[in-house]
PyMOL Python script that loads the backbone (N, CA, C, O; Angstrom):
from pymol import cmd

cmd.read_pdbstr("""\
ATOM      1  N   UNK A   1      89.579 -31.731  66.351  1.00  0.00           N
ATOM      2  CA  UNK A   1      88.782 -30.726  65.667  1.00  0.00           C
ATOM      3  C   UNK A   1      88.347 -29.658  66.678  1.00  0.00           C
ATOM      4  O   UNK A   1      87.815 -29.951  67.749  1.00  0.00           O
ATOM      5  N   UNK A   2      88.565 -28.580  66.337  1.00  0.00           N
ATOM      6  CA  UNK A   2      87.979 -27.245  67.222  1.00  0.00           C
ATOM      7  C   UNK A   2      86.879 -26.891  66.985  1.00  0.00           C
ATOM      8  O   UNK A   2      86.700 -27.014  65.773  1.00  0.00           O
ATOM      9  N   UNK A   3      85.713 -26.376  67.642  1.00  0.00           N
ATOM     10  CA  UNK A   3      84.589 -25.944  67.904  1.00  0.00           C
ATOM     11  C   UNK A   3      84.284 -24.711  67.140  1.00  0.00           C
ATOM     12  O   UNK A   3      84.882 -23.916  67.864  1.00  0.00           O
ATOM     13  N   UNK A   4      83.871 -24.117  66.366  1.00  0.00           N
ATOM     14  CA  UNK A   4      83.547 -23.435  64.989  1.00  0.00           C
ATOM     15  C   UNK A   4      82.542 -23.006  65.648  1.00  0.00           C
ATOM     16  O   UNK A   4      81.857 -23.902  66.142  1.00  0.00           O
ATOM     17  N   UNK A   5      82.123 -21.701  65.877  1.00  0.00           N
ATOM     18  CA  UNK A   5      80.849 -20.428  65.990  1.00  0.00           C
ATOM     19  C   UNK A   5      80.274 -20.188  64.900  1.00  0.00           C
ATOM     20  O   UNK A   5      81.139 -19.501  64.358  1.00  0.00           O
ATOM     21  N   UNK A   6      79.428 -20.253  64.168  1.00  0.00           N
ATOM     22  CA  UNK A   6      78.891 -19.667  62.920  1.00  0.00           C
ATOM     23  C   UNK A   6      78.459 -18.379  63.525  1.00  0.00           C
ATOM     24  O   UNK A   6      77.482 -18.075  64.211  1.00  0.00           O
ATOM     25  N   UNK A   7      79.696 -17.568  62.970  1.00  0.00           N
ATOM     26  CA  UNK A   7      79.590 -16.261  63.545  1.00  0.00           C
ATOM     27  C   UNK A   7      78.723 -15.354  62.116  1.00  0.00           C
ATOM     28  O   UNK A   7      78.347 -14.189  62.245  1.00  0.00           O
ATOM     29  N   UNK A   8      78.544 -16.106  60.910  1.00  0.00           N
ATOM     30  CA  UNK A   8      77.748 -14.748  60.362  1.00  0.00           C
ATOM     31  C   UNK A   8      75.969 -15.297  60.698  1.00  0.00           C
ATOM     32  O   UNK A   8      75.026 -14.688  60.193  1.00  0.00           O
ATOM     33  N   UNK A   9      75.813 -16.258  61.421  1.00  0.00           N
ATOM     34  CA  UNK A   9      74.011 -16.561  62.160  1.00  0.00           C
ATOM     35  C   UNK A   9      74.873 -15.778  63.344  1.00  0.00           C
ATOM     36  O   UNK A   9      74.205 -16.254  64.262  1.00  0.00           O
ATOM     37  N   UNK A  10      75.515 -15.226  63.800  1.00  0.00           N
ATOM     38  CA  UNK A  10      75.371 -14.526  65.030  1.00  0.00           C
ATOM     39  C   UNK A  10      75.532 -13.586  64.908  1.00  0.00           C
ATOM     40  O   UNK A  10      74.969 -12.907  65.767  1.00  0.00           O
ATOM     41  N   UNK A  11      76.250 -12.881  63.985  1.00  0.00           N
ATOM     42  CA  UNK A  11      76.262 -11.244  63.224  1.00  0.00           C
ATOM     43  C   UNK A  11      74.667 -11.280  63.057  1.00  0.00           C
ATOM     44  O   UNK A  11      73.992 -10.734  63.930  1.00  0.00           O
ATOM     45  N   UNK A  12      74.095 -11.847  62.066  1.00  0.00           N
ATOM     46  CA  UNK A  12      72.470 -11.497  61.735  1.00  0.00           C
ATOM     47  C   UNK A  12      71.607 -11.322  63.434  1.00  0.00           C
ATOM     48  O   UNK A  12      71.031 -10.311  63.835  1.00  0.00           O
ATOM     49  N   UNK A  13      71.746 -12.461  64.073  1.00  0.00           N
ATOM     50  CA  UNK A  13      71.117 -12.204  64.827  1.00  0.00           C
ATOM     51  C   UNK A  13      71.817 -10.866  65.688  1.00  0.00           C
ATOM     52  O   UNK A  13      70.960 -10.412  66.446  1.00  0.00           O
ATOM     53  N   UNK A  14      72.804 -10.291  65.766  1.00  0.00           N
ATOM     54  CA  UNK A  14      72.990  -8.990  66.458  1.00  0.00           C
ATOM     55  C   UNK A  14      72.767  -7.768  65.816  1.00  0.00           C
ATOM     56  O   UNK A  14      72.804  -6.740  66.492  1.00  0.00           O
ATOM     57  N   UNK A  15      72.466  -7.703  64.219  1.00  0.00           N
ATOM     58  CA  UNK A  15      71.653  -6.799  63.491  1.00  0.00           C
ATOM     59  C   UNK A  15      70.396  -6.991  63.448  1.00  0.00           C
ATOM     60  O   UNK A  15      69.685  -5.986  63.426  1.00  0.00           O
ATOM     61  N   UNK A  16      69.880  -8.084  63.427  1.00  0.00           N
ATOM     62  CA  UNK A  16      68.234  -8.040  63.824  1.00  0.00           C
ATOM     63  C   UNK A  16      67.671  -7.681  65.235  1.00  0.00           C
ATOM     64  O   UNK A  16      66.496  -7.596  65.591  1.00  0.00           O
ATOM     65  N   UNK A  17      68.683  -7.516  65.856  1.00  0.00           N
ATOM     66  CA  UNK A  17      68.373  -7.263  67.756  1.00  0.00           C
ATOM     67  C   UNK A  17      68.058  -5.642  67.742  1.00  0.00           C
ATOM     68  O   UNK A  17      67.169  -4.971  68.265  1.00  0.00           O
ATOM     69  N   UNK A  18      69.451  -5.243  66.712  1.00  0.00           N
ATOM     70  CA  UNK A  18      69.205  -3.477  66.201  1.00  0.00           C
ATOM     71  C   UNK A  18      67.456  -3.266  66.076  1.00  0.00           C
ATOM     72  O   UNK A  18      66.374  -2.885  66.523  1.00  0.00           O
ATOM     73  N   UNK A  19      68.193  -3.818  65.163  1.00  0.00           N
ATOM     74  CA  UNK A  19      66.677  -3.529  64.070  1.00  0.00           C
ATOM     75  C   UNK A  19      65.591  -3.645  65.279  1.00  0.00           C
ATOM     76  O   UNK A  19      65.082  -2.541  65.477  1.00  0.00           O
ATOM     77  N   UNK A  20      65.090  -4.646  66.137  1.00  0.00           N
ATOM     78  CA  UNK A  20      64.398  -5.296  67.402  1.00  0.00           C
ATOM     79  C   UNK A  20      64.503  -3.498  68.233  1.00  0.00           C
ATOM     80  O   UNK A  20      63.591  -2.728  68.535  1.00  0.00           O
ATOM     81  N   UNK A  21      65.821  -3.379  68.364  1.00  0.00           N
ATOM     82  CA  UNK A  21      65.332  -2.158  69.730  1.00  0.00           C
ATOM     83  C   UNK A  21      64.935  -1.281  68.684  1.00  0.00           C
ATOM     84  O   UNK A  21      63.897  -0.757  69.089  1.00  0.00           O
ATOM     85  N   UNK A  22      65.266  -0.752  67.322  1.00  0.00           N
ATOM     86  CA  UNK A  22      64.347   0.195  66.606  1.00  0.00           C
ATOM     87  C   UNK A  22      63.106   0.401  66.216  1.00  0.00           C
ATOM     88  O   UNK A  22      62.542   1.428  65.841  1.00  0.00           O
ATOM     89  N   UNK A  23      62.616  -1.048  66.387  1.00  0.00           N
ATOM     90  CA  UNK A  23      61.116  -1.125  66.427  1.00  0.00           C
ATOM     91  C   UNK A  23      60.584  -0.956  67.721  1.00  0.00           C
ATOM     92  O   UNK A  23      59.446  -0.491  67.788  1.00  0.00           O
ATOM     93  N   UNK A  24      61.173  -1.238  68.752  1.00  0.00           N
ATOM     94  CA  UNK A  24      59.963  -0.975  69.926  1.00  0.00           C
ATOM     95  C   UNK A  24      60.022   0.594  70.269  1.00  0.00           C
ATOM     96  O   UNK A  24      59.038   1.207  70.684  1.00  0.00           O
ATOM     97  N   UNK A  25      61.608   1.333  69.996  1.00  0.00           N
ATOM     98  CA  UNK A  25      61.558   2.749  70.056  1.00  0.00           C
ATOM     99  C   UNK A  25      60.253   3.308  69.481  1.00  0.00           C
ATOM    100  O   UNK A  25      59.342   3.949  70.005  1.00  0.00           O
ATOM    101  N   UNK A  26      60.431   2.915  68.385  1.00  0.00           N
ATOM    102  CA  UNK A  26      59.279   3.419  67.616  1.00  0.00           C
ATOM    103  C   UNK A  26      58.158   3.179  67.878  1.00  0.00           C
ATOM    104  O   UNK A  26      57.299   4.060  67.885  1.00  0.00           O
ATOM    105  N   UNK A  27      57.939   2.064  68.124  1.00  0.00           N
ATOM    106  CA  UNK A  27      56.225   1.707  69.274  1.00  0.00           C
ATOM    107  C   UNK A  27      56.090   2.841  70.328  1.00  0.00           C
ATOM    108  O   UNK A  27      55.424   3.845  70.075  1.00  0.00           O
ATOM    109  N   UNK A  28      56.785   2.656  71.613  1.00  0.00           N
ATOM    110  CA  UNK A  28      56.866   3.731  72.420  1.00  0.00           C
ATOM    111  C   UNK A  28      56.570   5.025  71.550  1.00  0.00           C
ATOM    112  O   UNK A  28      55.629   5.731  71.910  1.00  0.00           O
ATOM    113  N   UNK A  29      57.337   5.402  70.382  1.00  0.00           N
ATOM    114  CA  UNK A  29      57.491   7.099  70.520  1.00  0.00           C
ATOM    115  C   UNK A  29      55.710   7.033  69.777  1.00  0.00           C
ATOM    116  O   UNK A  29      54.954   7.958  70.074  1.00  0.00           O
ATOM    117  N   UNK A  30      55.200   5.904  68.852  1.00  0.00           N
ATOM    118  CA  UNK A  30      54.301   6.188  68.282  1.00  0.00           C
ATOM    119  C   UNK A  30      53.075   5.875  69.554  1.00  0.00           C
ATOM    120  O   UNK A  30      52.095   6.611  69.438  1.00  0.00           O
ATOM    121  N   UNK A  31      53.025   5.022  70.571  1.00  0.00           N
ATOM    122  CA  UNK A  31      52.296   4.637  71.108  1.00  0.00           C
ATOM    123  C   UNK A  31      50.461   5.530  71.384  1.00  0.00           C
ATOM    124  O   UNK A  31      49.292   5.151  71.307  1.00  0.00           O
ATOM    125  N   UNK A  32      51.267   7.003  71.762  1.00  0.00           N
ATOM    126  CA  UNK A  32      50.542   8.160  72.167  1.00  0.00           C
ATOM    127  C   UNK A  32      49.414   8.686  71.021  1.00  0.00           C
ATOM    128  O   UNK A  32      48.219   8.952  71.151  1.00  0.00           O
ATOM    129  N   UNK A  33      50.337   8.723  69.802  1.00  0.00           N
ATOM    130  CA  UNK A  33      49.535   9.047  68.429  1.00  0.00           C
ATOM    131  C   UNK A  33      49.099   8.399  67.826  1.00  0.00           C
ATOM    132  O   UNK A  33      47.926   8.659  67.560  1.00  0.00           O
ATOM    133  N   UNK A  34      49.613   7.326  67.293  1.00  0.00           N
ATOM    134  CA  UNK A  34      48.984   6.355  66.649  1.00  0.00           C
ATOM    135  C   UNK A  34      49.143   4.939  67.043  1.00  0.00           C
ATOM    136  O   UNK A  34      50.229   4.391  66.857  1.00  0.00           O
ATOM    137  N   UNK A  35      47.922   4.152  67.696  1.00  0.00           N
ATOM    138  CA  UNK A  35      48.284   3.161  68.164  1.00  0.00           C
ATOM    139  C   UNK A  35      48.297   1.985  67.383  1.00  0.00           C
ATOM    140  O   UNK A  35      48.740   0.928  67.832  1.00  0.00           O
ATOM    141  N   UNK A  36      47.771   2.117  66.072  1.00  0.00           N
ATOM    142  CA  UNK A  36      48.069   1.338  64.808  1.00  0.00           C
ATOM    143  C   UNK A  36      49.424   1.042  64.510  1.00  0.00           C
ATOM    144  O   UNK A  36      49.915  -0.082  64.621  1.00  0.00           O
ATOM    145  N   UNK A  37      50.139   2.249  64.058  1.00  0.00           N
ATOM    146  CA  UNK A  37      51.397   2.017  63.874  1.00  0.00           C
ATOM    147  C   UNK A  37      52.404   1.117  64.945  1.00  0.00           C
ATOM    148  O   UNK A  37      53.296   0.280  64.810  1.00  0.00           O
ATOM    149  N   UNK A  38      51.729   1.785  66.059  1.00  0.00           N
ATOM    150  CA  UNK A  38      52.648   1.205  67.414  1.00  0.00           C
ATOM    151  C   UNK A  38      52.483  -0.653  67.157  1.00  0.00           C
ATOM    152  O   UNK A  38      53.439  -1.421  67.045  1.00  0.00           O
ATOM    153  N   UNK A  39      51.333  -0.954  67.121  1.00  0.00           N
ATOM    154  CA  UNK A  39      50.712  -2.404  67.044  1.00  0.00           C
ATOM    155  C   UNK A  39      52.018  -2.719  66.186  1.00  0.00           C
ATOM    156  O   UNK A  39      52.999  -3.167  66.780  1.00  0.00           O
ATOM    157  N   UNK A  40      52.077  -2.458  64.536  1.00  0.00           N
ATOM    158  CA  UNK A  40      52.787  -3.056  63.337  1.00  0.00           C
ATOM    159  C   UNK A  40      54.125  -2.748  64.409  1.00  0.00           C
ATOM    160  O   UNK A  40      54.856  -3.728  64.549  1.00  0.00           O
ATOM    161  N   UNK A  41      54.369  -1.995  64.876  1.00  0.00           N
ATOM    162  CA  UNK A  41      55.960  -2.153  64.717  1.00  0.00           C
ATOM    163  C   UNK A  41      56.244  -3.002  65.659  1.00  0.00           C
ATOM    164  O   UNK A  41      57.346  -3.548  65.603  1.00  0.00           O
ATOM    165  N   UNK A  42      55.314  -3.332  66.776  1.00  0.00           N
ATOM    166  CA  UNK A  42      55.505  -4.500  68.112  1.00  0.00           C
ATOM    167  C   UNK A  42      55.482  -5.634  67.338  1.00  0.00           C
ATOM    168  O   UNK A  42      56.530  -6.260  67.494  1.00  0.00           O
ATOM    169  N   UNK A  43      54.588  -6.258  66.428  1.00  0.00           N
ATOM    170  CA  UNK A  43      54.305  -7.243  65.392  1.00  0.00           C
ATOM    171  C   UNK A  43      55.866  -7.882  65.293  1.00  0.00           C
ATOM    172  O   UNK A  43      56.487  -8.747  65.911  1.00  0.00           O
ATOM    173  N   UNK A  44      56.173  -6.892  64.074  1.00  0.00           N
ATOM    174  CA  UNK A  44      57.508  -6.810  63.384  1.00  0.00           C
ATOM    175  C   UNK A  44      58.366  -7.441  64.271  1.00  0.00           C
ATOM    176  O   UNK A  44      58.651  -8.628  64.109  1.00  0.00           O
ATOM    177  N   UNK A  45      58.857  -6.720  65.285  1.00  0.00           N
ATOM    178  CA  UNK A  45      59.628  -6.379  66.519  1.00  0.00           C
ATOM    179  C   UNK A  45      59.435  -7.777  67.191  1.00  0.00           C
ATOM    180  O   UNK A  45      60.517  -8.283  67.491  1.00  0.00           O
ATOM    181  N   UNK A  46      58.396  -8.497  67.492  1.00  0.00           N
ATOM    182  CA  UNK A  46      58.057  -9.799  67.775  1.00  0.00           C
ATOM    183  C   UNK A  46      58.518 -11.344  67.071  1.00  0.00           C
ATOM    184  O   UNK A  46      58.755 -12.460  67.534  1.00  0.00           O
ATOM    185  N   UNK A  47      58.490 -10.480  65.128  1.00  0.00           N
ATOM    186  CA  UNK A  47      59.040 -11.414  64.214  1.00  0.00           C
ATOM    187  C   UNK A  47      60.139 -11.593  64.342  1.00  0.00           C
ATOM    188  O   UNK A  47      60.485 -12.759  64.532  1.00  0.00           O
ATOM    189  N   UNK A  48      61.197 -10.505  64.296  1.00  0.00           N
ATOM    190  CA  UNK A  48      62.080 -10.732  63.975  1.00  0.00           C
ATOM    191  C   UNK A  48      62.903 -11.359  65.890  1.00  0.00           C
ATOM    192  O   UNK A  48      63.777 -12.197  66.109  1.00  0.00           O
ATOM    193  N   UNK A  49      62.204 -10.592  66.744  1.00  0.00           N
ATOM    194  CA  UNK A  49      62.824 -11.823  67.897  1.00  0.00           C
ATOM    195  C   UNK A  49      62.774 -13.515  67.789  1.00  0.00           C
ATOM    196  O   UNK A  49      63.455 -14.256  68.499  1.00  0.00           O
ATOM    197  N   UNK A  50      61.916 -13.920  66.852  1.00  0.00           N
ATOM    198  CA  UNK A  50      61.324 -15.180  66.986  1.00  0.00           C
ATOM    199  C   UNK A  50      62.912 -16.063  66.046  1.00  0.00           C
ATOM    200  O   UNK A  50      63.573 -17.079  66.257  1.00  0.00           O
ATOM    201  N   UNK A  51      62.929 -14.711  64.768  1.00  0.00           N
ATOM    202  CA  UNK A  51      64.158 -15.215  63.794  1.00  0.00           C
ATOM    203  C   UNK A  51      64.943 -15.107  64.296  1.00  0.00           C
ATOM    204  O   UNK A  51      65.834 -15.570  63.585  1.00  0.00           O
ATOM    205  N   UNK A  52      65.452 -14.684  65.398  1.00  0.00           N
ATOM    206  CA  UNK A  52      67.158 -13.834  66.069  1.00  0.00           C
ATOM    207  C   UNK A  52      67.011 -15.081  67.453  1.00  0.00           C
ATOM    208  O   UNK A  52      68.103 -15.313  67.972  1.00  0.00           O
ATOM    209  N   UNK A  53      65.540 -16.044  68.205  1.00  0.00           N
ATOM    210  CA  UNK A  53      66.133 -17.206  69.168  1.00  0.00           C
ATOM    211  C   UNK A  53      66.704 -17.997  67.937  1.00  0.00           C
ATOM    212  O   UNK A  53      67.911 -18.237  67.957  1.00  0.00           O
ATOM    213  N   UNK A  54      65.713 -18.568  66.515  1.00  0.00           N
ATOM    214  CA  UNK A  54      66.292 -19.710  65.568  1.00  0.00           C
ATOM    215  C   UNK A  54      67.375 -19.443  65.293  1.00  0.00           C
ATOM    216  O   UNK A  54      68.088 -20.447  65.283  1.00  0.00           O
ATOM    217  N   UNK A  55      68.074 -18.198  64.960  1.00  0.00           N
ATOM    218  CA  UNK A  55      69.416 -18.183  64.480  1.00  0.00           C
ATOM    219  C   UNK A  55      70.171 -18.832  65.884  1.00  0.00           C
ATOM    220  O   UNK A  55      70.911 -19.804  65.729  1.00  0.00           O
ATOM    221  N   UNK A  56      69.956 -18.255  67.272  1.00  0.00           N
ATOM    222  CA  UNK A  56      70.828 -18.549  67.978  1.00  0.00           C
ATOM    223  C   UNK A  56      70.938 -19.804  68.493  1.00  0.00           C
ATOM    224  O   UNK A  56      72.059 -20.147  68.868  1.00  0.00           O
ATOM    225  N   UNK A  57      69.722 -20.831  68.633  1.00  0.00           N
ATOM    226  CA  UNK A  57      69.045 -21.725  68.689  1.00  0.00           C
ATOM    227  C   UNK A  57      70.300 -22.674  67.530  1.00  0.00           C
ATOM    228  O   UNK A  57      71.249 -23.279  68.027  1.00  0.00           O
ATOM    229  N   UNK A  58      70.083 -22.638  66.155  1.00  0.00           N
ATOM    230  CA  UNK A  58      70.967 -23.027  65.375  1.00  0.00           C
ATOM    231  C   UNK A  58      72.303 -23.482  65.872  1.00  0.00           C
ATOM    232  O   UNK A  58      72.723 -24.618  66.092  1.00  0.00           O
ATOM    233  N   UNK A  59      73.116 -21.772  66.047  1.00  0.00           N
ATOM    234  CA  UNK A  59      74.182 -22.213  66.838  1.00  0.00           C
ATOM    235  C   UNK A  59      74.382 -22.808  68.184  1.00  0.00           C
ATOM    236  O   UNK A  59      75.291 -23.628  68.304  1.00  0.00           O
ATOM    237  N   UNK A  60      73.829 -22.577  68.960  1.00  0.00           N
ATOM    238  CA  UNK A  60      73.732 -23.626  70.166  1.00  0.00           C
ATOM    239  C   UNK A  60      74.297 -24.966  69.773  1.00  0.00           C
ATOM    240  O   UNK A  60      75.393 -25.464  70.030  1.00  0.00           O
ATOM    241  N   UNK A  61      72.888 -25.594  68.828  1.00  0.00           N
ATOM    242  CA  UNK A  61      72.886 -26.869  68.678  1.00  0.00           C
ATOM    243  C   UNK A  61      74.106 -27.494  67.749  1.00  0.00           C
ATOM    244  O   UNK A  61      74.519 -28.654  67.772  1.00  0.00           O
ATOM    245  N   UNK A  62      74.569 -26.384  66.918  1.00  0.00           N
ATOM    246  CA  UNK A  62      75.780 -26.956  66.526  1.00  0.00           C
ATOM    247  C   UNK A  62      76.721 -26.826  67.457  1.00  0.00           C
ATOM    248  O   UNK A  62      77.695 -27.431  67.009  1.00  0.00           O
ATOM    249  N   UNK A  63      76.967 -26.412  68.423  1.00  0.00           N
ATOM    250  CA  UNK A  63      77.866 -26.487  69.119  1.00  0.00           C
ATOM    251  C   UNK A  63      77.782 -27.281  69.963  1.00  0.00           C
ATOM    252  O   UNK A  63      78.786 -27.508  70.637  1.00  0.00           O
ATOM    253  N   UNK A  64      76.601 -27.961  70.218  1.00  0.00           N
ATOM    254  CA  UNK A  64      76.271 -29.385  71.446  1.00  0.00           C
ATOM    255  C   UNK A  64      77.080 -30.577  70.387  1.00  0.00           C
ATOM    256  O   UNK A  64      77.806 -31.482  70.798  1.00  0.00           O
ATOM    257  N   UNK A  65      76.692 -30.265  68.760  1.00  0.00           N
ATOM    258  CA  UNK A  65      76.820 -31.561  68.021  1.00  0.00           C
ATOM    259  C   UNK A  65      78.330 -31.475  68.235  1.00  0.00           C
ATOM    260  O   UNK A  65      78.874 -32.437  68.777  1.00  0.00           O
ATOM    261  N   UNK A  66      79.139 -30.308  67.825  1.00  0.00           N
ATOM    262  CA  UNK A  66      80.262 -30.491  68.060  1.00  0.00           C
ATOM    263  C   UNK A  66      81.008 -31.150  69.080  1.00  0.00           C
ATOM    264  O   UNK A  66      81.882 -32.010  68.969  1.00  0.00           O
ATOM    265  N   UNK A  67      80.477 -30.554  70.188  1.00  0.00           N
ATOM    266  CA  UNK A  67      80.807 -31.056  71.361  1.00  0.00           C
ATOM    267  C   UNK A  67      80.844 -32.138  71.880  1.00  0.00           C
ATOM    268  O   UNK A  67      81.745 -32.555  72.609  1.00  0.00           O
ATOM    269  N   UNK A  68      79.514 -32.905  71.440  1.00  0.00           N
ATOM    270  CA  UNK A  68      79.259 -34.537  71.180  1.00  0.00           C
ATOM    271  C   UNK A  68      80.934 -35.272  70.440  1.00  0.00           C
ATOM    272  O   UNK A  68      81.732 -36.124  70.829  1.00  0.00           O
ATOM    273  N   UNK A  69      80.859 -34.617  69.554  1.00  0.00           N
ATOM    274  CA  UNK A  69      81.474 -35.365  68.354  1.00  0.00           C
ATOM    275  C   UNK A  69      82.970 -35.759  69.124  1.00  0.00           C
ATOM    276  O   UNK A  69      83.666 -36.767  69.001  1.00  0.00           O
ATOM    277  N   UNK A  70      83.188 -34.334  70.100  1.00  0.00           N
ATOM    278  CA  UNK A  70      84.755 -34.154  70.081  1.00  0.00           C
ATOM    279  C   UNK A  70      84.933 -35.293  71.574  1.00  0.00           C
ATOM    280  O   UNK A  70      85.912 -36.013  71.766  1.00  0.00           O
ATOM    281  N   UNK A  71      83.876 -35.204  72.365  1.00  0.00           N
ATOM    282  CA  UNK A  71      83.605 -36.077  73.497  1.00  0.00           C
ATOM    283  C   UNK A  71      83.741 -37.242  73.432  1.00  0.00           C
ATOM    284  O   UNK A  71      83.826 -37.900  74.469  1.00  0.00           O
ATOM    285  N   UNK A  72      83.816 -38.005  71.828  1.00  0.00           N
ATOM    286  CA  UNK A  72      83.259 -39.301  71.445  1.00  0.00           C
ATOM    287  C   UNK A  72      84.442 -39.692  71.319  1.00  0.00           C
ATOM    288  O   UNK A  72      84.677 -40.849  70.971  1.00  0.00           O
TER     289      UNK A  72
END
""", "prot")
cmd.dss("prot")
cmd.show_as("cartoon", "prot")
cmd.util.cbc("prot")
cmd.orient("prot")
């Protein structure tokens, strides 16, 4: 058996990374004017890093199980 990437948890997590540098742009550009806004978009920007380690986190570990499996 060959080792399988769940490449659409790794597509998401490389569109949520987007999304990740578009929010801190936006912190920075808002930082000066409004530091409210800046806050929400670091927030955000924080969430969605947390969802983009679990996605990758996910695949990792399927790939240890695999790896186990094929070792055995």
């Amino acid at each position: 058996m060959t080792n399988q990437i769940d490449t659409n948890k790794l597509k998401q997590a490389e569109a949520a990374s987007s999304l990740v540098k578009d929010m801190i742009t936006s912190a920075i550009e808002q930082s000066a004017a409004n530091t409210t806004l800046a806050s929400e978009a670091l927030k955000q920007a924080s969430s969605e890093v947390a969802q983009i380690q679990t996605l990758i986190s996910q695949v990792q570990s399927q790939l240890q199980t695999q790896s186990s499996s094929t070792s055995e």
